[in-house]
OpenMM code with the backbone's topology and positions (N, CA, C; nanometers):
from openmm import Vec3, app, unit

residues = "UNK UNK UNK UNK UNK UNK UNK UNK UNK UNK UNK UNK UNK UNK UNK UNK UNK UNK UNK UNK UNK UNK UNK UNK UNK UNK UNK UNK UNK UNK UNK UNK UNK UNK UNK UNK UNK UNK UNK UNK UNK UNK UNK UNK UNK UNK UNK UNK UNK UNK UNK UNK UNK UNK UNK UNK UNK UNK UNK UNK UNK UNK UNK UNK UNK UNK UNK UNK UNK".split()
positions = [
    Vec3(-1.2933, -1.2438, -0.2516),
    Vec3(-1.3176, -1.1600, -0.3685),
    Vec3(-1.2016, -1.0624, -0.3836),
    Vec3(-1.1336, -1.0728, -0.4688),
    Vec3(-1.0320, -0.9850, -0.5447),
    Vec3(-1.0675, -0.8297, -0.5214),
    Vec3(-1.0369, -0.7387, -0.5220),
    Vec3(-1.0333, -0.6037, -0.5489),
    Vec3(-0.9189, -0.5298, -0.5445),
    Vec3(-0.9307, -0.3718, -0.5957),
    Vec3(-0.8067, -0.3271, -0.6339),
    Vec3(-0.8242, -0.1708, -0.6161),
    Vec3(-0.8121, -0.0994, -0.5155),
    Vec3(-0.7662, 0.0125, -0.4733),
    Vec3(-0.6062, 0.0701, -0.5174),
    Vec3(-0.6986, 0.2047, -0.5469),
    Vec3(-0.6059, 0.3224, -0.5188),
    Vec3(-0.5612, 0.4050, -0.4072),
    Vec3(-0.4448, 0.3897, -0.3378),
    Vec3(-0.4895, 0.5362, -0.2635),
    Vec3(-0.3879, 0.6416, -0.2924),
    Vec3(-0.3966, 0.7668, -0.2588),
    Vec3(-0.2777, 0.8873, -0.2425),
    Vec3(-0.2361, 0.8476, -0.1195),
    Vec3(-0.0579, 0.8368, -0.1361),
    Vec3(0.0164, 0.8413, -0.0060),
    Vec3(0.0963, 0.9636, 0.0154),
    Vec3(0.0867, 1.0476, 0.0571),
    Vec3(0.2132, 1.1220, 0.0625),
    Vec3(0.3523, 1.1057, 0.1683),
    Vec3(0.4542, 1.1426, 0.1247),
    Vec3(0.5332, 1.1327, 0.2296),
    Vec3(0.6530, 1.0859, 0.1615),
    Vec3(0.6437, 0.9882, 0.0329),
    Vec3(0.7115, 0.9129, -0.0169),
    Vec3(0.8190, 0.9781, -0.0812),
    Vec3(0.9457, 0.9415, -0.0785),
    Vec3(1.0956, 1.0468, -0.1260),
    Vec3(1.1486, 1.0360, -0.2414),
    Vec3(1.1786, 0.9017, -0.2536),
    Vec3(1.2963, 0.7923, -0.3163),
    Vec3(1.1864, 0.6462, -0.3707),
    Vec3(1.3037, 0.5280, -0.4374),
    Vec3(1.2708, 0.4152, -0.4614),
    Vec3(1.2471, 0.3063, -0.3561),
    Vec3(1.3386, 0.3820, -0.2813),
    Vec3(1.3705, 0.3251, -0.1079),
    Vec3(1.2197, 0.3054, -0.0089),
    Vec3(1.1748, 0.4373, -0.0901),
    Vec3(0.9851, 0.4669, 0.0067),
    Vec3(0.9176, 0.3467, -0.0017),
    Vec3(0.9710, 0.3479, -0.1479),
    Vec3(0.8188, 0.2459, -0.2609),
    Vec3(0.8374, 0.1376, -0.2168),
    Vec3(0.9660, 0.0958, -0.2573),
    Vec3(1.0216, -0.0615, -0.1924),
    Vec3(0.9861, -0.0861, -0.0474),
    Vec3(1.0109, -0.0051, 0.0585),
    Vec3(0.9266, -0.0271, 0.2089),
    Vec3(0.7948, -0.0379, 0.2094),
    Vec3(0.6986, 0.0580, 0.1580),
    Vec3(0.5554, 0.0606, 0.1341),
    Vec3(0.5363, -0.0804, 0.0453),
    Vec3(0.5947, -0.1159, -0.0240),
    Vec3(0.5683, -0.2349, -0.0929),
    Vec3(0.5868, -0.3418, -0.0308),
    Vec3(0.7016, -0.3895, 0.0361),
    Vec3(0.6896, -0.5140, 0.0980),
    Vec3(0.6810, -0.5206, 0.2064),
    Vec3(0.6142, -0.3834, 0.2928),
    Vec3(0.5178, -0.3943, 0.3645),
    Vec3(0.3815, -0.4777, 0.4154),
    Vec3(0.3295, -0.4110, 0.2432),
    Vec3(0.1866, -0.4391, 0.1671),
    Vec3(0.1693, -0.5895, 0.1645),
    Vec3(0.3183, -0.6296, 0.1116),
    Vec3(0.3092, -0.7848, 0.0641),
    Vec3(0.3035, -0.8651, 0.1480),
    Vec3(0.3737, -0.8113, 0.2304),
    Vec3(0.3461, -0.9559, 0.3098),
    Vec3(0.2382, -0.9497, 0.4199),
    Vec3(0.0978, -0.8835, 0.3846),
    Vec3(-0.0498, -0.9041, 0.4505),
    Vec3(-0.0748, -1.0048, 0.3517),
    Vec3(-0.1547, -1.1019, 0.4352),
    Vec3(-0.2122, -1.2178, 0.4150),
    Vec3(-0.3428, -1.2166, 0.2907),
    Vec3(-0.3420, -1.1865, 0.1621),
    Vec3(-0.4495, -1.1608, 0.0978),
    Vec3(-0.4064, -1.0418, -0.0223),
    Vec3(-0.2859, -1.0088, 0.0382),
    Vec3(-0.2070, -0.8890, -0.1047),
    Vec3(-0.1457, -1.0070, -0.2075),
    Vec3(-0.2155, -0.9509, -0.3610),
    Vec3(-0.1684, -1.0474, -0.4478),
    Vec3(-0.0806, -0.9404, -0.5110),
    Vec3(-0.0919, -0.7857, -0.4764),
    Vec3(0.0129, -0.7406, -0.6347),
    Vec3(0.0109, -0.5778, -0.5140),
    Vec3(0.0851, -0.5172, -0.5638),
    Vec3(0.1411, -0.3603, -0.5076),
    Vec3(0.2450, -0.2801, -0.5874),
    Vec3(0.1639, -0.1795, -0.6452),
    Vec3(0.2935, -0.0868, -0.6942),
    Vec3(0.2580, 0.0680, -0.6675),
    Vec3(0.3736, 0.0672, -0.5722),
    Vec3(0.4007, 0.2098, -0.5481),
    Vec3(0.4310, 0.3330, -0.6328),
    Vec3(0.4492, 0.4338, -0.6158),
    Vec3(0.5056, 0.5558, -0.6832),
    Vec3(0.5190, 0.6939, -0.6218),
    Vec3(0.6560, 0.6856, -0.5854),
    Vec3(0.6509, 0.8091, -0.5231),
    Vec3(0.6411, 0.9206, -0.5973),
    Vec3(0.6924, 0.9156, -0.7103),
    Vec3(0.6671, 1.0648, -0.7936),
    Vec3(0.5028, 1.0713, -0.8369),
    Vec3(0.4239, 1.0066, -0.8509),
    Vec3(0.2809, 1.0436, -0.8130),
    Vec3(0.1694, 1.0265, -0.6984),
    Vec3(0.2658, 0.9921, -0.5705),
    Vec3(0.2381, 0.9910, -0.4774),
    Vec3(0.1049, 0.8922, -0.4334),
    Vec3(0.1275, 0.7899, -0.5420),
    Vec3(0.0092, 0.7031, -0.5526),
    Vec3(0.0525, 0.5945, -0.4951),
    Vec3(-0.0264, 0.4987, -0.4409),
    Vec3(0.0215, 0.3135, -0.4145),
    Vec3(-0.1098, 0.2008, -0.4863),
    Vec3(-0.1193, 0.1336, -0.5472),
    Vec3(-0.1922, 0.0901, -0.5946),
    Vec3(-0.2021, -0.0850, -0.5489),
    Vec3(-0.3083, -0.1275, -0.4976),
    Vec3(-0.2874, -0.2675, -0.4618),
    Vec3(-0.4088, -0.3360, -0.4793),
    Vec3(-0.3841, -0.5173, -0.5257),
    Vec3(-0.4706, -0.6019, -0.5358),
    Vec3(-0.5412, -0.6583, -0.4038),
    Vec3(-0.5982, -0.7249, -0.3295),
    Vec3(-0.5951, -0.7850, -0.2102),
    Vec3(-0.7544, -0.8511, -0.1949),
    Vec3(-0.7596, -0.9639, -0.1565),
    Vec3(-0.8261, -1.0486, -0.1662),
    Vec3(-0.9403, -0.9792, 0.0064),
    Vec3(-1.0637, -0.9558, -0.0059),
    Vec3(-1.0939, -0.8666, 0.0796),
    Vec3(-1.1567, -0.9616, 0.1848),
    Vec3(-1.1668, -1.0574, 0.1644),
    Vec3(-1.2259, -1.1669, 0.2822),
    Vec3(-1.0735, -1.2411, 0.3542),
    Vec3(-0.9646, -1.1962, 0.3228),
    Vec3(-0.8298, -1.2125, 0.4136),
    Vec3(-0.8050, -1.0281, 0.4689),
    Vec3(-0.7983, -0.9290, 0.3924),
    Vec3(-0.7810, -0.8438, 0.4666),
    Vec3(-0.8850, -0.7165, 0.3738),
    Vec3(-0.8406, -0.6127, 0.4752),
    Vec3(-0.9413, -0.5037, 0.3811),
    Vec3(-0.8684, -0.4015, 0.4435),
    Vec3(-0.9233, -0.2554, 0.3882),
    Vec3(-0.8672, -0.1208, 0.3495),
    Vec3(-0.7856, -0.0363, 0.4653),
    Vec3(-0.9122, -0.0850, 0.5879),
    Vec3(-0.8608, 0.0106, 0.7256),
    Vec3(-0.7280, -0.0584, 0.7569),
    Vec3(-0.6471, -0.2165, 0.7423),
    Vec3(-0.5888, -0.3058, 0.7697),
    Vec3(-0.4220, -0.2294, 0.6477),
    Vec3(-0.5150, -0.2446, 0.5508),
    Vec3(-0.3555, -0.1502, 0.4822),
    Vec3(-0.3387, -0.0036, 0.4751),
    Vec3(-0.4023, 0.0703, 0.4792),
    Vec3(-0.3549, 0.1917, 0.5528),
    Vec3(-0.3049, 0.1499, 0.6845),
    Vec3(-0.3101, 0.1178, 0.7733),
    Vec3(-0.2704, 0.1344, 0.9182),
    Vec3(-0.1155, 0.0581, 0.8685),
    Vec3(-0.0883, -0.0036, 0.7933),
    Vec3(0.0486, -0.0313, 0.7396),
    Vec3(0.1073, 0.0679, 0.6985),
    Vec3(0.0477, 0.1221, 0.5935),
    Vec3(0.0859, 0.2435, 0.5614),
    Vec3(0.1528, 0.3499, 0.6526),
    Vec3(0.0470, 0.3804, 0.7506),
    Vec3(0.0791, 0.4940, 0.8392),
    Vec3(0.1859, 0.4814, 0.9117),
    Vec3(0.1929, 0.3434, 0.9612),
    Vec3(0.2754, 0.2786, 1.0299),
    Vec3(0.4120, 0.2710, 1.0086),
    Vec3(0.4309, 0.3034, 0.8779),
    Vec3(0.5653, 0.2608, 0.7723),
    Vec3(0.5922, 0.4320, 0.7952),
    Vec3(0.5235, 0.5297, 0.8274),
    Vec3(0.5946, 0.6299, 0.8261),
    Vec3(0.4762, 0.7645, 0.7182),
    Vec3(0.4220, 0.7002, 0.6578),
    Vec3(0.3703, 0.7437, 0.5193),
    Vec3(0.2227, 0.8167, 0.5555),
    Vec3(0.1849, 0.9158, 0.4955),
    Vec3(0.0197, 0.9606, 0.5071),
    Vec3(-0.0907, 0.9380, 0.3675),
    Vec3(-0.1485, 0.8421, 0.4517),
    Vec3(-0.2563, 0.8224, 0.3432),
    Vec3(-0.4062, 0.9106, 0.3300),
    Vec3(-0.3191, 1.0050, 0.1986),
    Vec3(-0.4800, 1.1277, 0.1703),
    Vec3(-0.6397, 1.0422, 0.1560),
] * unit.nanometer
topology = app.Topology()
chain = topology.addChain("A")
for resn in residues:
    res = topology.addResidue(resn, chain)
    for name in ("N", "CA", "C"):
        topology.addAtom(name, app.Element.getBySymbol(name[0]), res)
């Protein structure tokens, strides 16, 4: 089943952030779409929730450097 979260990331600088946080995201097994934004400190992603789910991309997130509010 498809779904599509928001979360607040903070931390993010540059285009450089988004682009890391992004193909991060992408390449989990079940991300169909991701767009970042550091000037609203948002990340927005599709992901198929019976391949992965929420606690699984934050911990990418965090991991990449980034804090997810």
């Amino acid at each position: 089943m498809t779904e599509s979260i928001q979360l607040t990331v903070t931390g993010m600088k540059c285009g450089g952030c988004e682009s890391n946080v992004s193909g991060k995201l992408q390449a989990i097994p079940g991300v169909s779409a991701v767009s970042a934004s550091f000037k609203e400190n948002r990340v927005s992603i599709e992901f198929d929730s019976a391949q992965t789910d929420i606690a699984a991309l934050t911990q990418v997130i965090t991991g990449a450097g980034f804090v997810v509010e």
